[in-house]
TIVO-2410 file (N, C-alpha, C; in nm, 3 decimals):
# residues 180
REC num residu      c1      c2      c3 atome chaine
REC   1      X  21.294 -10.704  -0.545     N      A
REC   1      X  21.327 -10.620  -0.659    CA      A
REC   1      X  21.415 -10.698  -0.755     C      A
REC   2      X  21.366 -10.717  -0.911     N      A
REC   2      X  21.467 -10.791  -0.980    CA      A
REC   2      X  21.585 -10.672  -1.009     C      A
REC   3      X  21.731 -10.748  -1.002     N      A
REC   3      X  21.858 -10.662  -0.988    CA      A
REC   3      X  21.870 -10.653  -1.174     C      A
REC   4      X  21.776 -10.720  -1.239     N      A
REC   4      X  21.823 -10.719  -1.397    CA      A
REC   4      X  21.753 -10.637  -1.452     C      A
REC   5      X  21.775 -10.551  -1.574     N      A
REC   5      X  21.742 -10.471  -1.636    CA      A
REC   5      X  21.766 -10.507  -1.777     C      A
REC   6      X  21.695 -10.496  -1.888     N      A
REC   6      X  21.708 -10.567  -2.032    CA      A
REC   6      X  21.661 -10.396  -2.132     C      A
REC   7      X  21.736 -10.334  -2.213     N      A
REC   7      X  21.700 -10.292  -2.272    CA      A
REC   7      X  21.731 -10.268  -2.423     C      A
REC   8      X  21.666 -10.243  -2.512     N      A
REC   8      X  21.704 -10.195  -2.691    CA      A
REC   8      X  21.860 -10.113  -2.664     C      A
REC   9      X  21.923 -10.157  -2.752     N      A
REC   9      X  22.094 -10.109  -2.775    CA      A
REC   9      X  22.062  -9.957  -2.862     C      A
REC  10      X  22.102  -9.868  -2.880     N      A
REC  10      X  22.096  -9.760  -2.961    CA      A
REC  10      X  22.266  -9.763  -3.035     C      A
REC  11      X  22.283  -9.701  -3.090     N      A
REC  11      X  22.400  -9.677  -3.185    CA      A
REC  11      X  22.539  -9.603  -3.066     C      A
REC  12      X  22.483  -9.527  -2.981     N      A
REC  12      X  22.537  -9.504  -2.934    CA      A
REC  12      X  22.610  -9.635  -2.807     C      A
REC  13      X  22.587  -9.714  -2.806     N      A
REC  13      X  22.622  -9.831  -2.742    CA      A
REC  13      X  22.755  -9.894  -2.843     C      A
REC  14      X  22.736  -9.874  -2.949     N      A
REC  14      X  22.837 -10.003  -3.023    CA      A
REC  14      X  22.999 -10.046  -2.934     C      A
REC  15      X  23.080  -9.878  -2.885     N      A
REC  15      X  23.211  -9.945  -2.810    CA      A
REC  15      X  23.153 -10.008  -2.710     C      A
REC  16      X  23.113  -9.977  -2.619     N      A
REC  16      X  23.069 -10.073  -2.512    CA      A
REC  16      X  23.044 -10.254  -2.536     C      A
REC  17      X  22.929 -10.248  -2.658     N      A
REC  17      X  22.873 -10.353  -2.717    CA      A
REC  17      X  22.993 -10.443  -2.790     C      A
REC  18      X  23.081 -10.344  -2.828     N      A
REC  18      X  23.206 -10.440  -2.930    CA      A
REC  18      X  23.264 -10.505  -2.838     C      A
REC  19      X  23.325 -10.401  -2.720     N      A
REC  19      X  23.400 -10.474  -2.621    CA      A
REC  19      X  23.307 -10.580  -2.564     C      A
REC  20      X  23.219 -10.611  -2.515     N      A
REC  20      X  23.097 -10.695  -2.461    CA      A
REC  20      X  23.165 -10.851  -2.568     C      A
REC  21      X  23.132 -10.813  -2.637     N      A
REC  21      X  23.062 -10.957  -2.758    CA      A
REC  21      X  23.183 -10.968  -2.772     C      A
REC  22      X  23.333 -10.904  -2.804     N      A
REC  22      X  23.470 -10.983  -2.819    CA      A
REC  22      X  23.479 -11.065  -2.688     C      A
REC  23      X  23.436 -10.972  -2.547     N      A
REC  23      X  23.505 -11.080  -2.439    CA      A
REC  23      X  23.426 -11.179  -2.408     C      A
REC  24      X  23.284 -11.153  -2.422     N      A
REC  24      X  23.191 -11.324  -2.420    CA      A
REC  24      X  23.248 -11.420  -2.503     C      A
REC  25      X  23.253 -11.357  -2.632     N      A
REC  25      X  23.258 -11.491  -2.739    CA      A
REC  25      X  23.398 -11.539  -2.709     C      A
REC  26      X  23.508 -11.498  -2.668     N      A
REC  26      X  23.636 -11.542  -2.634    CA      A
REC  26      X  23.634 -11.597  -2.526     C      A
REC  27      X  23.574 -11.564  -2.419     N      A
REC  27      X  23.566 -11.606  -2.257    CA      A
REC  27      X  23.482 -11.769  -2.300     C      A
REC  28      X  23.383 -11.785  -2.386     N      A
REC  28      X  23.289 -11.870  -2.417    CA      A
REC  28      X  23.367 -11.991  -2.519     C      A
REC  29      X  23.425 -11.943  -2.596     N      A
REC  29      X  23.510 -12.022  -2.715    CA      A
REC  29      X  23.653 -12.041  -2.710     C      A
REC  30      X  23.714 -11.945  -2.677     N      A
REC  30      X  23.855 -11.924  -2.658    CA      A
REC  30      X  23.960 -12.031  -2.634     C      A
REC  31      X  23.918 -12.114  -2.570     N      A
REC  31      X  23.999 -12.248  -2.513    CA      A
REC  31      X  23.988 -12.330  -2.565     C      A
REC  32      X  23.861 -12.332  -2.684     N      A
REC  32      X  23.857 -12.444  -2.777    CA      A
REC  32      X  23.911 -12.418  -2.941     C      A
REC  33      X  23.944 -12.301  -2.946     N      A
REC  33      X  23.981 -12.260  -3.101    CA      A
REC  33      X  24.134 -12.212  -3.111     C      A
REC  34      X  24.181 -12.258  -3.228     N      A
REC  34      X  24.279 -12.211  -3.286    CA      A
REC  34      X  24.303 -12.073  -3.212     C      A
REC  35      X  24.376 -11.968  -3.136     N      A
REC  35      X  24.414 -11.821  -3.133    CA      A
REC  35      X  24.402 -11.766  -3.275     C      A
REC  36      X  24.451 -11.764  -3.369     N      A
REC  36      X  24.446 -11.718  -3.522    CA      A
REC  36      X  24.328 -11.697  -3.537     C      A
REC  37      X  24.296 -11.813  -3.566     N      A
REC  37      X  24.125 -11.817  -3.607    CA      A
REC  37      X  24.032 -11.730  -3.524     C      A
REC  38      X  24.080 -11.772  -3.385     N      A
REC  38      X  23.928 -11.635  -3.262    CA      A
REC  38      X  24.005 -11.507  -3.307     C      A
REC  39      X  24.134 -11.466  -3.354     N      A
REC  39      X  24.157 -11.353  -3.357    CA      A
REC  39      X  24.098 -11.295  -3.465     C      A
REC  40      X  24.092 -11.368  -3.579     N      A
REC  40      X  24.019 -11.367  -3.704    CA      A
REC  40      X  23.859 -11.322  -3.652     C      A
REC  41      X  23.828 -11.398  -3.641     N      A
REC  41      X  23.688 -11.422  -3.620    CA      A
REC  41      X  23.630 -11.274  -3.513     C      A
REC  42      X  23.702 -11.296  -3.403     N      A
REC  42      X  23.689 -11.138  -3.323    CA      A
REC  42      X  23.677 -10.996  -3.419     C      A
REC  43      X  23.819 -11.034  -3.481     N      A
REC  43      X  23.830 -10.880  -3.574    CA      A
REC  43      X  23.743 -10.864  -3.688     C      A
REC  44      X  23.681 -10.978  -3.731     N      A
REC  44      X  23.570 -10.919  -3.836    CA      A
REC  44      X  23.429 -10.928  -3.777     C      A
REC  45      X  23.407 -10.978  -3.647     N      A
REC  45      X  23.251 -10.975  -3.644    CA      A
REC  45      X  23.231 -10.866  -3.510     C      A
REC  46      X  23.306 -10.837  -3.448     N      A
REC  46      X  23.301 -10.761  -3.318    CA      A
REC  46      X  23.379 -10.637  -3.290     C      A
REC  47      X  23.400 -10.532  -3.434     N      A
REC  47      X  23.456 -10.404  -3.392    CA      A
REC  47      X  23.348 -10.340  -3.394     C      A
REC  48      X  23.371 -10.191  -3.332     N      A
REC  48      X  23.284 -10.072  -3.346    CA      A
REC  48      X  23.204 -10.080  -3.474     C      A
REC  49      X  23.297 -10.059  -3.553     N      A
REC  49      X  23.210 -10.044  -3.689    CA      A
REC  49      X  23.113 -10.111  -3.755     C      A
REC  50      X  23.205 -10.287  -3.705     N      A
REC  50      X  23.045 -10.375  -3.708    CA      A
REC  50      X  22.924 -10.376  -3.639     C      A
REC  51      X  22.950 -10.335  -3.492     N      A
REC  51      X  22.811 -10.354  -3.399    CA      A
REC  51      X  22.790 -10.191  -3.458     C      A
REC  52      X  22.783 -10.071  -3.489     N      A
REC  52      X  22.729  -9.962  -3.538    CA      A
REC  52      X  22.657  -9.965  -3.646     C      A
REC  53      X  22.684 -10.043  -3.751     N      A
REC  53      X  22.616 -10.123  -3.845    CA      A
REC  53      X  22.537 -10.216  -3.857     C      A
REC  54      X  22.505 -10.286  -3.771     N      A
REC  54      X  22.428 -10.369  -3.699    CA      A
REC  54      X  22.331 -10.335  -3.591     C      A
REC  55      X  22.376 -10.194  -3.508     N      A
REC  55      X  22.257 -10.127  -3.458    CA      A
REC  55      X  22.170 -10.049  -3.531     C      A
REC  56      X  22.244 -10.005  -3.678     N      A
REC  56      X  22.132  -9.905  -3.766    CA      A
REC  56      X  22.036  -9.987  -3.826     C      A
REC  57      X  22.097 -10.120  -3.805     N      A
REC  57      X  21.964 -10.243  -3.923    CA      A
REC  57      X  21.846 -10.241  -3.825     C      A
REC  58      X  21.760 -10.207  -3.941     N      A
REC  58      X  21.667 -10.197  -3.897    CA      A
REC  58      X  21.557 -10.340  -3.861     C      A
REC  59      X  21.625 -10.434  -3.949     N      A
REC  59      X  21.604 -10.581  -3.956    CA      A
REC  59      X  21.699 -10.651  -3.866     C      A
REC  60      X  21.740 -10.546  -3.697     N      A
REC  60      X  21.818 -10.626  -3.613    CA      A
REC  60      X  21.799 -10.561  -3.465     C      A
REC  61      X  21.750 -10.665  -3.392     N      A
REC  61      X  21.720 -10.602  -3.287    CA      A
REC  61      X  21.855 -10.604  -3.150     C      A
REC  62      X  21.923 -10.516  -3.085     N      A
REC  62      X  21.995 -10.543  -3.010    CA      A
REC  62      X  21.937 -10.513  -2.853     C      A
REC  63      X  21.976 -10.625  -2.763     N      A
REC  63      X  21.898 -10.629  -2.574    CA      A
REC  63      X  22.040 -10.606  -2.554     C      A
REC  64      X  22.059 -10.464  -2.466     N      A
REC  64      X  22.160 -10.487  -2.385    CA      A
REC  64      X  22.122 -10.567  -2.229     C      A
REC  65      X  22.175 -10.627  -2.104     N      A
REC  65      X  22.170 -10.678  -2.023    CA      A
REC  65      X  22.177 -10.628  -1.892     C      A
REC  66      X  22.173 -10.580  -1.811     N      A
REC  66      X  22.237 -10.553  -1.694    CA      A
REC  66      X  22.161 -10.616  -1.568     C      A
REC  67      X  22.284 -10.665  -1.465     N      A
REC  67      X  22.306 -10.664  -1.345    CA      A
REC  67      X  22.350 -10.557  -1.267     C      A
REC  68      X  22.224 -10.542  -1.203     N      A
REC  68      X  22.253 -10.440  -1.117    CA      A
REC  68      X  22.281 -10.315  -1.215     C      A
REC  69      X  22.467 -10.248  -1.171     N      A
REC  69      X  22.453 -10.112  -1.282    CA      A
REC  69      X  22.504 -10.200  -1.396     C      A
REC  70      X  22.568 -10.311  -1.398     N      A
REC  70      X  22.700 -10.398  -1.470    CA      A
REC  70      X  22.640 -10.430  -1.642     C      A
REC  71      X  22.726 -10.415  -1.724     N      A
REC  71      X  22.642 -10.501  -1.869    CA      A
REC  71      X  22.690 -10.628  -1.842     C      A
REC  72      X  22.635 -10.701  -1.833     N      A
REC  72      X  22.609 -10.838  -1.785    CA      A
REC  72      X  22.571 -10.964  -1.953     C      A
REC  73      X  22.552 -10.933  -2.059     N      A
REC  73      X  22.528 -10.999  -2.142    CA      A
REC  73      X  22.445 -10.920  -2.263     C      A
REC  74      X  22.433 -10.956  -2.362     N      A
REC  74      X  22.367 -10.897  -2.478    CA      A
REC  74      X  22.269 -11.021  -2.614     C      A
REC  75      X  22.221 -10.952  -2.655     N      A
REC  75      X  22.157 -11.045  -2.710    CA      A
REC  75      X  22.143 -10.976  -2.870     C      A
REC  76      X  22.134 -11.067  -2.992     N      A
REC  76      X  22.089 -10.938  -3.101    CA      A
REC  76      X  21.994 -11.117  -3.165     C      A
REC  77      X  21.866 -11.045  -3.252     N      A
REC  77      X  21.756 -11.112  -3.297    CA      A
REC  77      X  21.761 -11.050  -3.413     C      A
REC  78      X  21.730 -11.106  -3.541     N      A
REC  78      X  21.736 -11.078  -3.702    CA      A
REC  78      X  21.642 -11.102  -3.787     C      A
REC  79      X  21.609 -11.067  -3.826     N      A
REC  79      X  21.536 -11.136  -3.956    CA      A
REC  79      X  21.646 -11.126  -4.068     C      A
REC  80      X  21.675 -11.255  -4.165     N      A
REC  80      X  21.765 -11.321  -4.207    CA      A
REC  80      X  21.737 -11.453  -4.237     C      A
REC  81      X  21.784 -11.446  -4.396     N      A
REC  81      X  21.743 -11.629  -4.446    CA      A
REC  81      X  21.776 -11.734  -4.324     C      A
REC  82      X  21.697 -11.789  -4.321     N      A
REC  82      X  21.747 -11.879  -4.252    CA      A
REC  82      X  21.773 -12.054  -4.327     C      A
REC  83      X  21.862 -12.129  -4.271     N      A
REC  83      X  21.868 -12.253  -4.329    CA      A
REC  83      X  21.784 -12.347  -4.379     C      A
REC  84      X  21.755 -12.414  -4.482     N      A
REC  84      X  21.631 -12.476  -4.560    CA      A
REC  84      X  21.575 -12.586  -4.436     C      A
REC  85      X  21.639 -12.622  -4.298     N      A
REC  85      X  21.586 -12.675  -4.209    CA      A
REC  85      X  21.484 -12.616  -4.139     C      A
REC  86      X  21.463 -12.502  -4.158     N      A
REC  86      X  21.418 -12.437  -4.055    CA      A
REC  86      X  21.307 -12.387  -4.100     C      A
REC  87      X  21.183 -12.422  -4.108     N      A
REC  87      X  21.031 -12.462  -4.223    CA      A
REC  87      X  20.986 -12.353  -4.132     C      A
REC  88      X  20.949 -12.238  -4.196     N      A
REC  88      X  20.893 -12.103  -4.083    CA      A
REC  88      X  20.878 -12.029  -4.240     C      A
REC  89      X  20.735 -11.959  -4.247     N      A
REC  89      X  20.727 -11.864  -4.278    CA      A
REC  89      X  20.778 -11.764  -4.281     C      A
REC  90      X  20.811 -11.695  -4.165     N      A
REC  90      X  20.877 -11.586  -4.083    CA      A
REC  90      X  20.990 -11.612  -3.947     C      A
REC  91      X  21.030 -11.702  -3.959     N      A
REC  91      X  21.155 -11.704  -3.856    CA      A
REC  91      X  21.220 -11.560  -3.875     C      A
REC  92      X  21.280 -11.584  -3.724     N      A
REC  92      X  21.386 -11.461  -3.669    CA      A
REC  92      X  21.502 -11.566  -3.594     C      A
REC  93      X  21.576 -11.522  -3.628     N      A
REC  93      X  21.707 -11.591  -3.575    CA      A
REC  93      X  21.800 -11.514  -3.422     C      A
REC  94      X  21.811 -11.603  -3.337     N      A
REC  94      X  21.902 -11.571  -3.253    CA      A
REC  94      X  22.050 -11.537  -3.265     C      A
REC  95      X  22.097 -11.427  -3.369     N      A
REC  95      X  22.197 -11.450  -3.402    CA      A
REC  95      X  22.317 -11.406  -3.284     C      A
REC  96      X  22.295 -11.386  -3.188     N      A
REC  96      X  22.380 -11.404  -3.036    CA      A
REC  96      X  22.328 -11.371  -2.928     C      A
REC  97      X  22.387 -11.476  -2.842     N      A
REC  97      X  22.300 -11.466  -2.716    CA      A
REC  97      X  22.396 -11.488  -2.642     C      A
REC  98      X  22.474 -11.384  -2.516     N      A
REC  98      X  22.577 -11.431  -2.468    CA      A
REC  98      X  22.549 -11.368  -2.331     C      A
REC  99      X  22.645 -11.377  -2.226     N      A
REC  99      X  22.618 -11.333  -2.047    CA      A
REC  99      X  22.763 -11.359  -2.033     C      A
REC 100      X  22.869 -11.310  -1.985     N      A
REC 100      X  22.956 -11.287  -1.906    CA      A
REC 100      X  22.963 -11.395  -1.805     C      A
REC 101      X  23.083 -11.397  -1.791     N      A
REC 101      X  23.124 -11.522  -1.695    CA      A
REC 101      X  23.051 -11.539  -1.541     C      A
REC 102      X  23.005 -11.363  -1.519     N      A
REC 102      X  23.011 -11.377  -1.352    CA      A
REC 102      X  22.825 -11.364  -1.376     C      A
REC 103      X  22.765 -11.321  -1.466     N      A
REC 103      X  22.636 -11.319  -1.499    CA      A
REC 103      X  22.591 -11.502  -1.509     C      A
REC 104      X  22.629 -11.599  -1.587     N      A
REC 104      X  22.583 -11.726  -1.600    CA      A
REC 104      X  22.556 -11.792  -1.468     C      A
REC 105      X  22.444 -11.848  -1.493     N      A
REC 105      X  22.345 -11.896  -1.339    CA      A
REC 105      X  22.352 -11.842  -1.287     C      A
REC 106      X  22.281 -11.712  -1.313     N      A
REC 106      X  22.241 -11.588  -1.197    CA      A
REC 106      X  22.091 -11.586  -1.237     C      A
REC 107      X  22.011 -11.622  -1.324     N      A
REC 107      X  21.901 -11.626  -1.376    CA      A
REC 107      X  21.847 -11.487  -1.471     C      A
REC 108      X  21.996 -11.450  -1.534     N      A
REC 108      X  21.977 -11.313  -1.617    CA      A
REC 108      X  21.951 -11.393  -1.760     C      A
REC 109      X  21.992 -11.515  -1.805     N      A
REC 109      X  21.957 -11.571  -1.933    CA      A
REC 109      X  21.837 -11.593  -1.941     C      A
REC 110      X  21.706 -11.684  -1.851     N      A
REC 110      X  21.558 -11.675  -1.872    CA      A
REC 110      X  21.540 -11.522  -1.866     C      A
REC 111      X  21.566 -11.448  -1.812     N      A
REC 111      X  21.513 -11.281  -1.860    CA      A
REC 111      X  21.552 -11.268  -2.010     C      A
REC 112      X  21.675 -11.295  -2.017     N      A
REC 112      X  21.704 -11.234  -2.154    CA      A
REC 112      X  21.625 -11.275  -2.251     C      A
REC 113      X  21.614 -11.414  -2.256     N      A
REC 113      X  21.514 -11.544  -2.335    CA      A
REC 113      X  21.367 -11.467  -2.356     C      A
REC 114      X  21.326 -11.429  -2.244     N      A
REC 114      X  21.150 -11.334  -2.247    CA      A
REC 114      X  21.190 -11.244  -2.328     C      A
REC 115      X  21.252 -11.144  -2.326     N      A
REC 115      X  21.301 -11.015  -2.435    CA      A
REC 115      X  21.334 -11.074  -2.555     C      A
REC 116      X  21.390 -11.134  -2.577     N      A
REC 116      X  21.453 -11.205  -2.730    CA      A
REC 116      X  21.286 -11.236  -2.799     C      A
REC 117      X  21.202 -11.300  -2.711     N      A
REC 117      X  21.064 -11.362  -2.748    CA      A
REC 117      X  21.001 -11.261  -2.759     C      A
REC 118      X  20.998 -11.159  -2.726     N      A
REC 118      X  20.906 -11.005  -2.759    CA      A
REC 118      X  20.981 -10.957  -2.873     C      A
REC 119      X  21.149 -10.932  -2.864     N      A
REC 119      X  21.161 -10.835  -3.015    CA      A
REC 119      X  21.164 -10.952  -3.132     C      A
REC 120      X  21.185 -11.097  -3.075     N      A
REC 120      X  21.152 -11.139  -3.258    CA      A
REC 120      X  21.021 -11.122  -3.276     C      A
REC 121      X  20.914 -11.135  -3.165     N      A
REC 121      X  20.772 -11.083  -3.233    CA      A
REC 121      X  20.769 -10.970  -3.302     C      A
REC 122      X  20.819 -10.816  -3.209     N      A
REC 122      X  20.821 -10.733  -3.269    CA      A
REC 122      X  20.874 -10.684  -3.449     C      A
REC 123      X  21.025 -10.842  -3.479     N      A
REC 123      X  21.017 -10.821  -3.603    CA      A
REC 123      X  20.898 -10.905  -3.690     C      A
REC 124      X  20.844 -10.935  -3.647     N      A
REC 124      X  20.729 -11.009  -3.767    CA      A
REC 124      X  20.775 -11.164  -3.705     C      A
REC 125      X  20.873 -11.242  -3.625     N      A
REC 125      X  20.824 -11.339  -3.642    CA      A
REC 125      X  20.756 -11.467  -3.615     C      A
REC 126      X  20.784 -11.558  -3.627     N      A
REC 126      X  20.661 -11.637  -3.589    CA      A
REC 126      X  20.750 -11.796  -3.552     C      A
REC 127      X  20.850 -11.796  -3.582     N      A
REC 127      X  20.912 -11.888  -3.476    CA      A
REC 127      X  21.077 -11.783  -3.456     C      A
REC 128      X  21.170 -11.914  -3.353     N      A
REC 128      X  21.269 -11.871  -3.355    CA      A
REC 128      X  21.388 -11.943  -3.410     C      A
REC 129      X  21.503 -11.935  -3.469     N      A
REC 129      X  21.574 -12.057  -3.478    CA      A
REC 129      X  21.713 -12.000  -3.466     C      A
REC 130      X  21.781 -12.076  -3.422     N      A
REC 130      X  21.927 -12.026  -3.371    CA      A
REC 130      X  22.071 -12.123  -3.409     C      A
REC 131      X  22.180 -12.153  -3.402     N      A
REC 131      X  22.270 -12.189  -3.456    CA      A
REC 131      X  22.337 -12.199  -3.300     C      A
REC 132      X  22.429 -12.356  -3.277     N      A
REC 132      X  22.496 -12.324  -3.163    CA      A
REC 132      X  22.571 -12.454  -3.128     C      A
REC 133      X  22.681 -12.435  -3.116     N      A
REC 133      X  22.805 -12.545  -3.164    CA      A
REC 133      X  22.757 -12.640  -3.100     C      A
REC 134      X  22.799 -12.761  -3.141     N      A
REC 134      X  22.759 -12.886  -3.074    CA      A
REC 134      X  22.878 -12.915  -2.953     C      A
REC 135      X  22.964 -12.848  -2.935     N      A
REC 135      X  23.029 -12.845  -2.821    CA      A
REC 135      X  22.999 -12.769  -2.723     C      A
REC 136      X  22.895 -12.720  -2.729     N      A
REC 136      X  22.853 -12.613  -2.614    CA      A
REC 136      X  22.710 -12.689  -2.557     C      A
REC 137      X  22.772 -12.784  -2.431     N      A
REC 137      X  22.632 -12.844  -2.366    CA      A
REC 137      X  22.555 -12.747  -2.301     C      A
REC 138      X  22.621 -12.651  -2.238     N      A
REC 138      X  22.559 -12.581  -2.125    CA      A
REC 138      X  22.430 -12.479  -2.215     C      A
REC 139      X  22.491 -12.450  -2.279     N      A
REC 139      X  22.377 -12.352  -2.404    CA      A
REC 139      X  22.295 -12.462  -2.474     C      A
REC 140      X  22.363 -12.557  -2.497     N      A
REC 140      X  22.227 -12.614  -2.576    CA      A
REC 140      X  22.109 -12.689  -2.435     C      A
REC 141      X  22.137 -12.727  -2.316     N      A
REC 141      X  22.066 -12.736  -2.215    CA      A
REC 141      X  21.967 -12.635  -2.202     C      A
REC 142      X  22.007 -12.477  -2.191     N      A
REC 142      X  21.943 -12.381  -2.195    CA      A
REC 142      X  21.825 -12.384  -2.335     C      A
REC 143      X  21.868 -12.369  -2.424     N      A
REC 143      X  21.767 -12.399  -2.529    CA      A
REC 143      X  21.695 -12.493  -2.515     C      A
REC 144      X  21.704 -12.625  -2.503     N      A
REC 144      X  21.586 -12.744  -2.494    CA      A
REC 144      X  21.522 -12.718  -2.378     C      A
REC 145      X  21.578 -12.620  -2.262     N      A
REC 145      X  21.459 -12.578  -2.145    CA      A
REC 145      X  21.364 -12.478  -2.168     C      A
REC 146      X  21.471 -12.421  -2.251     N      A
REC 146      X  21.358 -12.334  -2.383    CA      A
REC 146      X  21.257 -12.346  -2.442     C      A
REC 147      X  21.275 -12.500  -2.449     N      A
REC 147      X  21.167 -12.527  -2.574    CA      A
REC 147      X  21.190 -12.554  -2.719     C      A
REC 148      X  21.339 -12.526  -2.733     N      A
REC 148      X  21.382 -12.542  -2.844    CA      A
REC 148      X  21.439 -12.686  -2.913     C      A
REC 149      X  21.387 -12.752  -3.006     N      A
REC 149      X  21.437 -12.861  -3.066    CA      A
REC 149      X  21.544 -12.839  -3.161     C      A
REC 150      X  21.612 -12.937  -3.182     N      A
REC 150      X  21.681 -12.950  -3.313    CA      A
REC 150      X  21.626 -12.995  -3.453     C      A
REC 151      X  21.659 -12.953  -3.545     N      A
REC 151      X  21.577 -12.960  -3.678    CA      A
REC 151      X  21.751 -12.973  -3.771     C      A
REC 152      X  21.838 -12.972  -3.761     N      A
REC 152      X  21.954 -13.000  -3.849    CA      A
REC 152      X  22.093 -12.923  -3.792     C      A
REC 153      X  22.153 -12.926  -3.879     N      A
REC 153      X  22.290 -12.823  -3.863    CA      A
REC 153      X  22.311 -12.759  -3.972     C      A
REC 154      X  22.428 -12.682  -3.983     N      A
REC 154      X  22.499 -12.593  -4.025    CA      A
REC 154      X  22.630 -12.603  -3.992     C      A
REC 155      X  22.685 -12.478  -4.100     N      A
REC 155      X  22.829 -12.472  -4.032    CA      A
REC 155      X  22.862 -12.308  -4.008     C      A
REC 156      X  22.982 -12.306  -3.910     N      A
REC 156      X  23.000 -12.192  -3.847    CA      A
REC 156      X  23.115 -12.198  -3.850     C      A
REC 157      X  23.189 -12.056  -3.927     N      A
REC 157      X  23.323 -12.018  -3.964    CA      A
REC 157      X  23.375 -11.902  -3.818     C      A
REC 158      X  23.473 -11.993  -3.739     N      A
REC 158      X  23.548 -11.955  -3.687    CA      A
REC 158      X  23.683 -11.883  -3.723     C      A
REC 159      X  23.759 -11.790  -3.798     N      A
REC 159      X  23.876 -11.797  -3.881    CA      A
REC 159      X  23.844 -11.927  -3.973     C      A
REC 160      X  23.919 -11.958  -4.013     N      A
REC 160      X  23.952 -12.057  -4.137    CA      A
REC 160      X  23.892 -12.229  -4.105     C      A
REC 161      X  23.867 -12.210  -3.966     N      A
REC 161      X  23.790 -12.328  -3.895    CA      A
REC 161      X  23.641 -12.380  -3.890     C      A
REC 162      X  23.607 -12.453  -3.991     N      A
REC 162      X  23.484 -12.460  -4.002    CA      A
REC 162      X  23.393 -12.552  -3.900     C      A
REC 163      X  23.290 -12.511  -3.819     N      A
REC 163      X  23.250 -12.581  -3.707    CA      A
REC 163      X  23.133 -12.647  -3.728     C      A
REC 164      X  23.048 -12.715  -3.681     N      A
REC 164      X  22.923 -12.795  -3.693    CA      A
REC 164      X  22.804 -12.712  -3.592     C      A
REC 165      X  22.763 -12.657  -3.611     N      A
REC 165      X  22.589 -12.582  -3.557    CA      A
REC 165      X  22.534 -12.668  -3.581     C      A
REC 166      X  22.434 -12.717  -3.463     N      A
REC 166      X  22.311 -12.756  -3.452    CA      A
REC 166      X  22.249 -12.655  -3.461     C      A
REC 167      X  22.124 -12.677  -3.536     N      A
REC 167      X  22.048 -12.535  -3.583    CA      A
REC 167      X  21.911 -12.606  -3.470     C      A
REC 168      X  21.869 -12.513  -3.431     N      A
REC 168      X  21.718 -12.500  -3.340    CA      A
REC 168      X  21.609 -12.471  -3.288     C      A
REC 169      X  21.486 -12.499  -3.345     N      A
REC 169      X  21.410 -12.410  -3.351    CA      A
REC 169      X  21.301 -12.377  -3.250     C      A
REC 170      X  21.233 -12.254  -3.211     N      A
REC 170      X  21.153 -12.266  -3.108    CA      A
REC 170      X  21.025 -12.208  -3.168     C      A
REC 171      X  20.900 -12.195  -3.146     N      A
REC 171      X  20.759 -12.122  -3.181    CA      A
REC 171      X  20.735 -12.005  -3.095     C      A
REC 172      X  20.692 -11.897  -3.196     N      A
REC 172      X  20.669 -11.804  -3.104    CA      A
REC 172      X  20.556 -11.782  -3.012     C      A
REC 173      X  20.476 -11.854  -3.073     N      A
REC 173      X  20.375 -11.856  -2.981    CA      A
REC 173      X  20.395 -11.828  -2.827     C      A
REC 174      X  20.202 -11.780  -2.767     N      A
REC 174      X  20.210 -11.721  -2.647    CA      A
REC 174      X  20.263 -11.885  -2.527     C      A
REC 175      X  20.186 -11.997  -2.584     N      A
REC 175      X  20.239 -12.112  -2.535    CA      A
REC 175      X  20.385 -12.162  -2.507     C      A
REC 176      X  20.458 -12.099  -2.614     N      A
REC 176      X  20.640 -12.146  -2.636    CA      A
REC 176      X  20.688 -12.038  -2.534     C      A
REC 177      X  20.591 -11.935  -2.499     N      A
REC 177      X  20.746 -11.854  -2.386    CA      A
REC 177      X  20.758 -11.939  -2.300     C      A
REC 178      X  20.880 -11.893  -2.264     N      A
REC 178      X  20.929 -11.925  -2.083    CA      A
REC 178      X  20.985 -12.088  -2.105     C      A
REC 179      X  21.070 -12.119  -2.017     N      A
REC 179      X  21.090 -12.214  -1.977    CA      A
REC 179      X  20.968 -12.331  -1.923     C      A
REC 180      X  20.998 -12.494  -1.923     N      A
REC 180      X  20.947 -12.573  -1.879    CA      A
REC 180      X  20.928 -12.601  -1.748     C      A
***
C-alpha cells in the first residue's frame, strides 16, 4: 500500500499551507540567508492571505502531500511569463516544490514530480521550467533525474538579497515523465 497521498489544495487549506511553505522554505534556506532577509521574504510570500490568493488563481495549481495522515510537502504549478530562456510555447512553471525535513528520501518527491506533470498538463502546458538556487545540489540532482536541463538563470529576491537561479527546463511529454 503506498503510505502517500497527493491531492488539489482548496482555499480552505491556505493556514495549514502558509504554515507548510514558511517552515520548508526556512528549514530548506534558513542557514544560508541573512535572518532579515528570510524574515522578509517569509512575510511577503507565505501568509494566509497570500496562499488564499493563490489558491483562488485559477492559473495556479496547488498538490498538497501527505505521509501517511502527515502534510509532508506541497507543490504549486503556474502558468506565468516565463524567462526569455525558456523557448516553450506554453510552459508552466514549478513555482514551489518543497517536502519537510522528515519527508526527503522517503520517495514522496518522485510522487509529487508525477502530479506536478499531470496539473501542468492540466494547465495547457507543454513543457516545464522551474527556477532553483545554484546552492541547492540536492534539488538540482532531483531535477536532472527528472529530466530536467538547464537552459540559463535568473535571479531570486530573498529580502534585499539577490540570488542566482538556474532556470530548468523539462518536456511534457508522455516520454519526459518519471525519472531515469
Amino acid at each position: 500500500m503506498n503510505p502517500f497521498t497527493i491531492r488539489q489544495a482548496t482555499v480552505h487549506d491556505a493556514p495549514a499551507l502558509a504554515q507548510l511553505a514558511a517552515r520548508t522554505f526556512a528549514d530548506t534556506f534558513g542557514a544560508d540567508n541573512d535572518p532579515e532577509d528570510l524574515a522578509d521574504h517569509l512575510r511577503s510570500n507565505y501568509g494566509i492571505t497570500q496562499q488564499s490568493a493563490e489558491l483562488r488563481d485559477s492559473e495556479v495549481a496547488t498538490l498538497l502531500a501527505y505521509c501517511e495522515q502527515d502534510l509532508a510537502g506541497y507543490a504549486q504549478v503556474r502558468r506565468k511569463g516565463a524567462p526569455n530562456c525558456v523557448r516553450s510555447e506554453c510552459p508552466v512553471e514549478i513555482h514551489r516544490f518543497y517536502l519537510t525535513q522528515q519527508a526527503k528520501g522517503s520517495g514522496l518527491a518522485a510522487e509529487l514530480m508525477l502530479a506536478v506533470r499531470t496539473a501542468a498538463s492540466e494547465l495547457g502546458g507543454q513543457d516545464l521550467w522551474l527556477g532553483v538556487w545554484e546552492r541547492n545540489p540536492r534539488a538540482i540532482a532531483f531535477y536532472r533525474k527528472n529530466r530536467f536541463v538547464e537552459v540559463g538563470s535568473h535571479v531570486f529576491m530573498v529580502g534585499s538579497d539577490a540570488q542566482r537561479d538556474l532556470v530548468l527546463v523539462s518536456p511534457l511529454s508522455a516520454g519526459a515523465a518519471g525519472a531515469a
